[in-house]
Structure formats: structure tokens, C-alpha cells
C-alpha positions as CSV (number, residue, x, y, z in Angstrom):
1,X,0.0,0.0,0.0
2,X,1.3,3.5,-0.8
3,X,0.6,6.0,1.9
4,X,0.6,9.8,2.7
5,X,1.9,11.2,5.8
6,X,0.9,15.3,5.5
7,X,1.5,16.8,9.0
8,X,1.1,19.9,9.6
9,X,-0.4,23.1,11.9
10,X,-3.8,22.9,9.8
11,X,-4.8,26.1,12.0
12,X,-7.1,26.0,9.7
13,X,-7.6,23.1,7.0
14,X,-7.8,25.0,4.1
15,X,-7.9,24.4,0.2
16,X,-4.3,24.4,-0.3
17,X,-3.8,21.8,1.8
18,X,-6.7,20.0,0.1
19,X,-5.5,20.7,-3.4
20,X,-1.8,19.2,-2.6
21,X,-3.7,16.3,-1.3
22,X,-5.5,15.5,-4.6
23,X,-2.6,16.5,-6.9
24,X,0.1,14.0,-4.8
25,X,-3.1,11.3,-4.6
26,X,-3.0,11.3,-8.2
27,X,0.2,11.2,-9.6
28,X,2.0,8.9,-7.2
29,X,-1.2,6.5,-6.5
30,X,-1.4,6.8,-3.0
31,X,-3.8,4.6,-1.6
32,X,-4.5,6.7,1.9
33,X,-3.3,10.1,3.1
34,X,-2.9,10.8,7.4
35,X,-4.0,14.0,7.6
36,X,-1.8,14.7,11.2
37,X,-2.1,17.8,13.2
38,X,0.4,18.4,15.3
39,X,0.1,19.7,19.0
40,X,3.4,21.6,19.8
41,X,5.1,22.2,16.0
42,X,8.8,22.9,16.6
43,X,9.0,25.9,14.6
44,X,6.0,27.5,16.3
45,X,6.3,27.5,20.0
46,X,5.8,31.1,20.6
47,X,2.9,31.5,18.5
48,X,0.0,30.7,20.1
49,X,-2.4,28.4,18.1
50,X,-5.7,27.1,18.0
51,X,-6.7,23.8,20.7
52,X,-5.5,20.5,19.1
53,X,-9.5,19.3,19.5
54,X,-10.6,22.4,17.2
55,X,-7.9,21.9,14.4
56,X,-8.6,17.8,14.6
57,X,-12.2,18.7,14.2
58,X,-11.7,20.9,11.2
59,X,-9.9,18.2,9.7
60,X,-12.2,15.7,10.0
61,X,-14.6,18.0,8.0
62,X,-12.4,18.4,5.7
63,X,-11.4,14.8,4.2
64,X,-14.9,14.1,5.4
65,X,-15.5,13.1,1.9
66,X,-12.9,11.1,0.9
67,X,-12.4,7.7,2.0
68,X,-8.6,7.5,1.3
69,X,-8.2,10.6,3.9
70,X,-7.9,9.8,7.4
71,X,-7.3,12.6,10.5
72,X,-4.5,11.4,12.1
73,X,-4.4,11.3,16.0
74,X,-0.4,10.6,15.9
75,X,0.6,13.9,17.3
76,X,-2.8,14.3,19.8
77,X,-1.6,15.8,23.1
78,X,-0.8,13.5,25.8
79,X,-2.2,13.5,29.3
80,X,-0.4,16.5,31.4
81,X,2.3,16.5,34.0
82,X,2.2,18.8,36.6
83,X,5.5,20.0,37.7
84,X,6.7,21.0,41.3
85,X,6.3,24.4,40.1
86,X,3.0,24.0,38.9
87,X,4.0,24.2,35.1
88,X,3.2,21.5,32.6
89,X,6.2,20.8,30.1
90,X,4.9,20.8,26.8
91,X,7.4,18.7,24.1
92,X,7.4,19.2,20.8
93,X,6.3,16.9,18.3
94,X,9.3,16.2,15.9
95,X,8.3,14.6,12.6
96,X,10.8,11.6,12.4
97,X,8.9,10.1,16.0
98,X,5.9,10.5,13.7
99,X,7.1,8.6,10.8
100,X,8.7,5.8,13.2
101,X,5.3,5.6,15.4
102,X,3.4,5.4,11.6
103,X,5.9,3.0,10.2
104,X,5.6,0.5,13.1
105,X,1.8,-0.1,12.3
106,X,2.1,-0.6,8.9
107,X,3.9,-3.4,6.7
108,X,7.1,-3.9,5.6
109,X,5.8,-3.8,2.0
110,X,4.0,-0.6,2.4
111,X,5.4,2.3,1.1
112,X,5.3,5.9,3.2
113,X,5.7,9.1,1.5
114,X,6.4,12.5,3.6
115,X,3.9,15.4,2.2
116,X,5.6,18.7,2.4
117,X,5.1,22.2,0.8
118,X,7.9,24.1,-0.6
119,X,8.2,27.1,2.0
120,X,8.8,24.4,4.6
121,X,11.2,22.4,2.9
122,X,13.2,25.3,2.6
123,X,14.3,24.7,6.6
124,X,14.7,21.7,6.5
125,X,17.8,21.5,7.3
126,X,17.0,22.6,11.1
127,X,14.2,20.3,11.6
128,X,15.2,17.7,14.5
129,X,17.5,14.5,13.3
130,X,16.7,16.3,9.2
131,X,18.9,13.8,7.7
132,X,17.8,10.8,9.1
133,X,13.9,11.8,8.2
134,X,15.2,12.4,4.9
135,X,16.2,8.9,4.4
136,X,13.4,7.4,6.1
137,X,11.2,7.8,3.9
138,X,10.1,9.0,0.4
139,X,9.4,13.2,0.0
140,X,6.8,14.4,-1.6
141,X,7.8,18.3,-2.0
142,X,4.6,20.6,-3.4
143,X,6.8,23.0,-5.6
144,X,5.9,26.5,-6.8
145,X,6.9,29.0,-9.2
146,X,9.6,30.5,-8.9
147,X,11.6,27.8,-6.9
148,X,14.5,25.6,-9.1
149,X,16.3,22.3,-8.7
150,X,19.2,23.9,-7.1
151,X,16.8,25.8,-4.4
152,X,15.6,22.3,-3.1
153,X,19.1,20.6,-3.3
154,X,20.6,23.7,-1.2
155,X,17.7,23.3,1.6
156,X,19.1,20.2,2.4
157,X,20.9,19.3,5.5
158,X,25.1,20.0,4.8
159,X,25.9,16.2,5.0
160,X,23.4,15.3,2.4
161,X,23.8,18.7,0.0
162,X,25.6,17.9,-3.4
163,X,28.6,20.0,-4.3
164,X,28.3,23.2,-5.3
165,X,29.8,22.5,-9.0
166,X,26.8,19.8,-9.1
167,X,24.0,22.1,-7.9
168,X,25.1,25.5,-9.9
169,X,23.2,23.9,-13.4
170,X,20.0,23.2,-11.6
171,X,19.6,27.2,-11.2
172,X,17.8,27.6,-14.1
173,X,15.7,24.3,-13.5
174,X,12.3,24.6,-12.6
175,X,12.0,22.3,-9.3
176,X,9.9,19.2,-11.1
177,X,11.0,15.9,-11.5
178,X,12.6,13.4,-9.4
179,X,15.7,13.8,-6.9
180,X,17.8,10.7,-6.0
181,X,20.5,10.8,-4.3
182,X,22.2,9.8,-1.0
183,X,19.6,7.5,0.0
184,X,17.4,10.1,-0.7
185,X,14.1,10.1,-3.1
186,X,12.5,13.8,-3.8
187,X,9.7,13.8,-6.2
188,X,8.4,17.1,-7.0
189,X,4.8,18.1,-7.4
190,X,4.6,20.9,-9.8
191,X,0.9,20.6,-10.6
192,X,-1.0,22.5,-7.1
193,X,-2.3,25.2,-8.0
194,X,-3.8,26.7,-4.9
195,X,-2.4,30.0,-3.2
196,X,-4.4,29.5,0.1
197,X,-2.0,30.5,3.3
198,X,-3.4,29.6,6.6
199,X,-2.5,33.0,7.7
200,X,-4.4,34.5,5.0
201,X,-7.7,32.9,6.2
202,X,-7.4,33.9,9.9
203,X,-6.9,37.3,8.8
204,X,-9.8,37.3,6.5
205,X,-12.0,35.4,9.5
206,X,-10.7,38.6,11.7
207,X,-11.6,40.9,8.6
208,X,-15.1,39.6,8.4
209,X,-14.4,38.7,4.7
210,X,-15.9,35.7,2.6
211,X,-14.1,32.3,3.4
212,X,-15.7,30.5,-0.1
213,X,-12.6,30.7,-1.8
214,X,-10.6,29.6,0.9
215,X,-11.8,26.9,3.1
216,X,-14.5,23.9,2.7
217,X,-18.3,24.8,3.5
218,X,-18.2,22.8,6.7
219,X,-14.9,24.2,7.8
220,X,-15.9,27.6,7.5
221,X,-19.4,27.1,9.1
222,X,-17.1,25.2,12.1
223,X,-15.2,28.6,12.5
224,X,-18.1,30.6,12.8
225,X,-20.3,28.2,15.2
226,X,-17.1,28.6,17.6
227,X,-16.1,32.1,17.0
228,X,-12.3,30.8,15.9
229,X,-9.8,33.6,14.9
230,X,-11.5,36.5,16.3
């Protein structure tokens, strides 16, 4: 079975996320997509972001319609421990826990591919243990204009980066295609054509502007029953 590990903030779901989805679905015959929300993401501790339950919720309207998409309770919060101090440490979820935890329930002839938009890709390199998640699994990398071969082989981790004299003729590539290399495998999805931005729909929700072109009926009705984003 070919799966589809998307993680993400999904604060909210929106239609880029859904498009990426469909387009990856397609061309590389995946057979199920987890849709998994993460609790703590590393890369956004100081922001604060909407409860786990809302965002799970949202997400389960969203792929409510498709079989092959599942919400994912990988990263769910887990119960609280109260300090001496009266804090509760909060750990981050780090993407190659998530793979292992996926891995270990699935076969050893399925095949896992790691769903990632360009604009994260690009830090890669500082995610935690980024060359051993790199090898783990297959990427799936949602490319956009503008971005070329030699943008996605310099966003990866020093160890794993091709020489300089190897990368300088992918500059004028467009960043489609396949990458293998270094027990690595990159496939590049050139083919989403959705400019939705999470950010974009909060500040349209605060706005009090139209969500149709945005988000999925039953997401956006979701956001208004709870007052999210205010």
C-alpha cells in the first residue's frame, strides 16, 4: 500500500492543503493520506495556536469526503504532567517520531511518502535529526513558481547537500521531477495550484471577509459556530 503522511499546523484546514492532497493522490497513486495535526510544531512554540481538538475537528470536515483521507491522531496531546512548580512541560512533536510511530503499524511492503510544501522544505535542514527523516522515507515536495532544482538541493541538510559544481546547473531548473541521491528520493509536485495560506484565512476570519474561496463549506461554518480567529 502506498501511503501519505501530510503533517502539519492545519490552523485551519484550508484548500491548499486540500489541493496538494488531490494532486500528490494522483500522480503517485497513493492509496491513503494521514492528515496529522500536530500539538506543539517545533518551529512555532511562541505562536500561540488554535486547541489541538478544534484543528482535529476541522480536519475531520475536511477529508470528510474522501475515504482514502484519514485525520491522524499521531501527534494528539498527551495527558499533562504537573510540575513542582506548577507548570506542565509541553514537548514538541518532531516529525521523524511521527514517521517511526506510523511505520511501526504498517507493513514492511508498504510504502510511506512524507507530504511537504515548498516554504517548509526550505528549513529543513534545522528540523530535528533532518537527515535521518530524509532517508526514512520518500518526500513528496509541493513545488511552486519561482523555486529551481538547485533551491531544493541547497535546503538540504550540509551532509546530504551535493557539491556546489553539481547544484550550480539546476539554477535555471524549474524544481519538477525526481531527486535521488544519497539514500534520498524527492519527487516534486509541480501541478497545485492553490495560493491559500493559513495565515491568509485567519486574517480574512478577523476581517469579516468571505471564506468560499478559501476553506471547505463545513470548515468555515465550524469557524463561525465557535467564534475561531477573532
Amino acid at each position: 500500500m502506498k501511503i501519505g503522511l501530510f503533517g502539519g499546523t492545519f490552523d485551519p484546514v484550508h484548500l491548499g492543503h486540500t489541493a496538494l492532497a488531490r494532486a500528490a493522490q494522483e500522480r503517485f497513486g497513493l492509496q491513503r493520506i494521514c492528515f496529522v495535526p500536530a500539538h506543539v510544531p517545533p518551529h512555532k512554540q511562541k505562536r500561540v495556536i488554535t486547541a489541538f481538538a478544534h484543528r482535529y475537528a476541522m480536519l475531520a470536515l475536511a477529508t470528510a469526503g474522501e475515504k482514502s483521507w484519514i485525520p491522524s491522531l499521531l501527534e494528539a496531546p498527551e495527558e499533562a504532567v504537573v510540575t513542582s512548580s506548577g507548570k506542565t512541560p509541553v514537548r514538541p512533536n518532531y516529525s521523524i517520531e511521527t514517521v517511526h510511530r506510523l511505520k511501526s503499524s504498517l507493513k514492511k511492503s508498504d510504502q510511506l511518502f512524507f507530504m511537504i510544501g515548498m516554504d517548509a522544505f526550505r528549513d529543513i535542514a534545522k528540523w530535528h535529526h533532518a537527515e535521518a527523516l530524509l532517508t526514512e522515507c520518500e518526500f513528496i515536495i509541493a513545488s511552486r513558481p519561482g523555486y529551481s532544482l538547485a533551491d531544493v538541493a541547497n535546503a538540504l541538510p550540509e551532509k546530504l547537500r551535493p557539491a556546489e559544481n553539481v547544484t550550480k546547473p539546476f539554477a535555471k531548473q524549474p524544481a519538477r521531477g525526481d531527486l535521488v541521491f544519497r539514500g534520498m528520493i524527492l519527487h516534486l509536485l509541480d501541478n497545485v495550484n492553490s495560493n491559500v495560506a493559513a495565515t491568509a484565512v485567519r486574517e480574512a476570519v478577523a476581517g469579516g471577509k468571505g471564506l468560499g474561496r478559501m476553506l471547505e463549506p463545513a470548515v468555515a461554518d465550524y469557524i463561525k459556530k465557535h467564534d475561531l480567529y477573532r
